[in-house]
N, C-alpha and C positions, 0 to 999 in steps of 0.2 A: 876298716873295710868290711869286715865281719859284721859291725854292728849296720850297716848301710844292705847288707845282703840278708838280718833279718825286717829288720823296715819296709823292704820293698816287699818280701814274703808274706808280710802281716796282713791277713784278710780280716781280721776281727774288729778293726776300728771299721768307724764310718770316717767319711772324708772330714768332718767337722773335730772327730777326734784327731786324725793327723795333723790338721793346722794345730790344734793345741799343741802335741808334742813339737814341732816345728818351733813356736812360739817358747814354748818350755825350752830346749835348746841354746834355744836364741838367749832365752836370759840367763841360764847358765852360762855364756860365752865359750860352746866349747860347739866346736866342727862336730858332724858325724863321724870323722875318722880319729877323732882323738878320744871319742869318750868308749871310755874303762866297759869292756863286755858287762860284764856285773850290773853296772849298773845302769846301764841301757835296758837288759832285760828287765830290773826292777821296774824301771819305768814303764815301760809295754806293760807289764801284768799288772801297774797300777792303773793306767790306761784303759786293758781291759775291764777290769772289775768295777771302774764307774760307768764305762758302757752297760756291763752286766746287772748292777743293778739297777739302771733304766729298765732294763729290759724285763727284770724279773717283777718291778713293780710295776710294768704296763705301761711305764710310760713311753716307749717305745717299741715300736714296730720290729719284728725278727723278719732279718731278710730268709727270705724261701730260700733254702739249696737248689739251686737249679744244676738240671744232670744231672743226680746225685748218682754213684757209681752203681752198677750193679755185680751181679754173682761173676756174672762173664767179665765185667770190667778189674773185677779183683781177680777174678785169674789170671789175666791178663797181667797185671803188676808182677807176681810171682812166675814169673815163665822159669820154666826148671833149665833153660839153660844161665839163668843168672848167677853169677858168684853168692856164693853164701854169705860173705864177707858185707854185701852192697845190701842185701838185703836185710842182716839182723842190725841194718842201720835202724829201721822202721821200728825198732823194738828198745827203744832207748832205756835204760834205766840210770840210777843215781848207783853210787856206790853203798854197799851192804852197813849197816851200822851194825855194831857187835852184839844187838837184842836180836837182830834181823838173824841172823848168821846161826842163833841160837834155839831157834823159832822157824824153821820152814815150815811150809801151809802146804798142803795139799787142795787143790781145786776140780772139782766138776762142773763141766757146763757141760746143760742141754738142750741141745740146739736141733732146727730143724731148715732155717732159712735165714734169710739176712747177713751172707757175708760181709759187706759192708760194716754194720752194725757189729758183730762179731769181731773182726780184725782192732776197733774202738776200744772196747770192753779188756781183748786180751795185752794190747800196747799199755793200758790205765792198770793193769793188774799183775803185768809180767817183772819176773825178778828172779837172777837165774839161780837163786839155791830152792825155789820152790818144785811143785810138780802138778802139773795141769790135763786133764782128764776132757777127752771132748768128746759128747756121745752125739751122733747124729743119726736122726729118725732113718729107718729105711723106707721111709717114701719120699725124703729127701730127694730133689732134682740133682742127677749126676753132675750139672754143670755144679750145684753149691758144695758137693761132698769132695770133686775137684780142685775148688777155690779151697776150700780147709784144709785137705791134704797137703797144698802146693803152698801155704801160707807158714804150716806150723812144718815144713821141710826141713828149714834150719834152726829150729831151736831145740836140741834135745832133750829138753826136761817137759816138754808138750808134745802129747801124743793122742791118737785118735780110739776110743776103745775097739776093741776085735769083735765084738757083737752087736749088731745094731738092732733094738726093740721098734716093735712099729707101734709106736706109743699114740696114745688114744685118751683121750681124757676123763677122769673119769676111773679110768680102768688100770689095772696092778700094771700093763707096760709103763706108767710113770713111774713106780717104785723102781721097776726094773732097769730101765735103765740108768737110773743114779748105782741101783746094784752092780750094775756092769761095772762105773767105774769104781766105784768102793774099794770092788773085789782086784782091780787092776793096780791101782792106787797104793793094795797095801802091799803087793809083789813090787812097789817101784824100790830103786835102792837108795831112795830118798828117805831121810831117816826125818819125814814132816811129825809135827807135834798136834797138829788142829787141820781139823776138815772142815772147809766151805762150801757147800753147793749152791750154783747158779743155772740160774737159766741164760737164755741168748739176748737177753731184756733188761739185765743187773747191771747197774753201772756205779763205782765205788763213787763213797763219798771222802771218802779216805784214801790216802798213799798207802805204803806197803809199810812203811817205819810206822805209821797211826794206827793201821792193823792190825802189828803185833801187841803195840800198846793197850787195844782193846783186848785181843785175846789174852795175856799178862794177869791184865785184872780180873778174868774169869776163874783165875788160879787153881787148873787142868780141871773146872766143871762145863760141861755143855752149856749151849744157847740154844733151848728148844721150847718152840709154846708147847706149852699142855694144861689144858682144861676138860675136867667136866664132859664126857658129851652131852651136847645140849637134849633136850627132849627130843625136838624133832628132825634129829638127824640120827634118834637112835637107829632106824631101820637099817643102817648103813653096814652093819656088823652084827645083825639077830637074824637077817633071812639070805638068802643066796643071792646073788645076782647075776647076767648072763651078758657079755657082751654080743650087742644084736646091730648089725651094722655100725657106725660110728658113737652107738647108743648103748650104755650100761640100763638092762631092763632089769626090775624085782621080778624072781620068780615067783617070791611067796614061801618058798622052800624054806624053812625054821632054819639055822645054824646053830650047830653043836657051841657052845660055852669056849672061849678062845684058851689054846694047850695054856700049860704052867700057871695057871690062876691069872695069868697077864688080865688086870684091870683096864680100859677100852676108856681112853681120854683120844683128847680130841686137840689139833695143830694144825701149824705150817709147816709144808713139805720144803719148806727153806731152814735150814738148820747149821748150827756151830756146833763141831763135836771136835773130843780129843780123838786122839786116833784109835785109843781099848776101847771105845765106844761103836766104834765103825765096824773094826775087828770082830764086836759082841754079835751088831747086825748080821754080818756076811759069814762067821765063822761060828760062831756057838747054837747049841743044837737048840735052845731057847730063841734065839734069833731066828734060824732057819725056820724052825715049824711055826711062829707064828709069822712068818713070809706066807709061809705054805697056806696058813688059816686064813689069810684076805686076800689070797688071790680071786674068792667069788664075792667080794664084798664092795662099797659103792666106795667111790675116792679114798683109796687106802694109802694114798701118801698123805693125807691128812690126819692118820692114825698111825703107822706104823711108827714113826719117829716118834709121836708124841708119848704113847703106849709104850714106849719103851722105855724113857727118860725116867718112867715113876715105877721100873718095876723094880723090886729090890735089889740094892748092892750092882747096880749096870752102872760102868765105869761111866765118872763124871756126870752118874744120874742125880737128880734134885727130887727130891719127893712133897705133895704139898703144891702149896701155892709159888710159882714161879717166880722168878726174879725178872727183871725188864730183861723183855726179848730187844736183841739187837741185831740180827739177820740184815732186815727188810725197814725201808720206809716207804711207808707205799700209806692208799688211803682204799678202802672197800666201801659201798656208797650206803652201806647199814650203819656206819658208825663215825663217816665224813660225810660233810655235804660239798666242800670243796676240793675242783675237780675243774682246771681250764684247758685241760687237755680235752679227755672225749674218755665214760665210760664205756669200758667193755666187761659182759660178764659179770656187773656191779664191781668191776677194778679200773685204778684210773689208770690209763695210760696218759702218762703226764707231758703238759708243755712246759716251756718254761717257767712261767708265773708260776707253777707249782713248785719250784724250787724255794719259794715262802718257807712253805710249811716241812719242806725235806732238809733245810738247809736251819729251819728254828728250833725253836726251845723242845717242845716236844718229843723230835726226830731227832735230837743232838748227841744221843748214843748207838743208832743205826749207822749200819757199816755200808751197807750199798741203796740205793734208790730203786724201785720195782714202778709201773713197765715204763722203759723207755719205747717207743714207736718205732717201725723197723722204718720208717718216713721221719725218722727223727730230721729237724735238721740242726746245720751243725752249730748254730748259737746255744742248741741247749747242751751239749756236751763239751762244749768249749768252756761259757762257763761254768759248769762242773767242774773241769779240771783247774781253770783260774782259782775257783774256791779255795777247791782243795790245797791249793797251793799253801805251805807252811801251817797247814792248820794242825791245831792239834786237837786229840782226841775228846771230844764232849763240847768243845768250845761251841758255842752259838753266834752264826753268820749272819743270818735274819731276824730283825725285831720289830714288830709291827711297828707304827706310829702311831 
């Protein structure tokens, strides 16, 4: 009966794929109600993943989400008069393996809209010995800070940080609000090993058991790019700059030499840190003043992590030339050309077909995929998670022809 109630719930086939498992059935000679749960789901997820890579290699059409919910419609799911119990259904997870157990993550995500989108992301990443950090812009629309609140109600190990930065791009409210939850993060009483931050746009490419596996093999050093700043992005940290409406302007104003000798490399504000790493950020007085020192400087989440990884003896810092960064798989359009989603900002915001290159040789030790579209629809997170499914850590899903 079970397996006949998920059948009839499966939106992921097309009808051409349901006649096949019908027909699959049929030559197994076995009723819908007699075959073994196990291996009915096997079958669905095998189901899917030949749909999905139609889909990925274009041979086939993504049906449009039609509807797709919005902030008020996700509130609406969470209504606070609902039992707690009915809800942290929506949050399924597998049981803990004893790596898992040994390894709690610490997570930030920073968000400003897309509950939809949002609720995705934390169902694919929730596990309840971890701890989860949600920072929401304060220009945020009350109906989407509602929907979060009312969503992360019943899970106690997700909470909302107590300060909300009105983050601006560009400008030090991005560091700051990852500070917020840093600083929140390490008061949890979650005794987490590695810290993740996300944006509302990260969608793993990995389970939670894969995750530790990767973190494991970093054997307690960070994942943080650092290079070089380029030439022409030195002005970024040698003159002042001012935020002037939604706009970081140069004043031209010289800047003093950055405290403690800290050397001025250059990164992603996406980074894998052990936890004395975070602790160095938010609590050492090295960490604080050079906070202090790029508050008037131009995208200082692009330095502050980076800058920090190579200054001497900072827990889990690397000095030198980096190791493969694994955060992010994403593509920026100075150093990819492919892109069948839509650039923004010279970043792709991916569709499916880009699941090629997220899912190949290349990208096969990044932990999550960078941007998913808040119009995402749901074939491309679907398979995502098909992918994912029993994958193990490094393996390669995509191989050209």
């Amino acid at each position: 009966m079970k397996a006949i109630q998920i059948f009839n719930q499966t939106t992921a086939f097309s009808p051409e794929d349901k006649r096949h498992l019908v027909i699959l059935l049929s030559l197994l000679r076995c009723p819908y109600h007699s075959i073994h749960l196990k291996k009915f789901s096997f079958l669905l997820e095998k189901l899917k993943w030949t749909r999905c890579r139609k889909l990925i290699a274009g041979q086939e059409g993504v049906e449009k989400t039609s509807n797709p919910s919005d902030d008020a419609d996700i509130l609406g799911i969470y209504d606070p008069s609902t039992d707690c119990k009915v809800l942290k259904k929506r949050f399924p997870h597998p049981a803990l393996t004893k790596e898992e157990q040994q390894m709690p993550i610490a997570f930030s995500l920073t968000v400003y809209k897309g509950a939809r989108l949002l609720e995705r992301i934390l169902q694919a990443i929730y596990m309840p010995n971890n701890v989860y950090c949600i920072h929401i812009d304060s220009k945020s629309r009350r109906v989407f800070r509602s929907a979060v609140e009312a969503m992360v109600r019943c899970l106690p190990n997700v909470f909302i940080s107590k300060e909300s930065a009105d983050v601006v791009w560009g400008h030090f409210s991005v560091v700051q609000a990852q500070l917020n939850c840093m600083t929140e993060l390490l008061e949890s009483s979650v005794d987490w090993k590695y810290y993740i931050s996300l944006i509302g746009q990260d969608f793993p490419l990995y389970d939670n058991s894969q995750l530790v596996a990767a973190l494991r093999k970093l054997n307690n050093t960070n994942s943080i790019e650092s290079f070089p700043m380029p030439e022409h992005n030195q002005g970024r940290t040698k003159t002042s700059h001012k935020l002037t409406g939604n706009e970081m302007l140069d004043t031209g104003v010289p800047k003093s030499p950055p405290p403690n000798s800290i050397q001025i490399y250059k990164g992603s504000t996406h980074v894998v840190a052990i936890k004395e790493f975070v602790h160095f950020v938010v609590k050492s007085q090295i960490g604080k003043s050079f906070s202090e020192f790029l508050k008037d400087t131009y995208v200082p989440d692009e330095t502050v992590y980076a800058s920090l990884q190579q200054y001497p003896n900072v827990p889990g810092g690397i000095h030198g030339k980096q190791p493969e960064y694994i955060p992010r798989a994403l593509h920026w359009s100075d150093g990819y050309s492919e892109c069948h989603g839509q650039w923004v900002r010279t970043l792709c915001w991916i569709a499916i077909e880009d699941l090629r290159w997220a899912l190949g040789a290349i990208m096969r030790y990044r932990l999550f995929v960078h941007k998913i579209p808040f119009d995402y629809d749901d074939d491309l997170l679907e398979c995502i998670l098909v992918a994912r499914q029993g994958r193990k850590y490094g393996s390669i899903l995509w191989r050209e022809a």
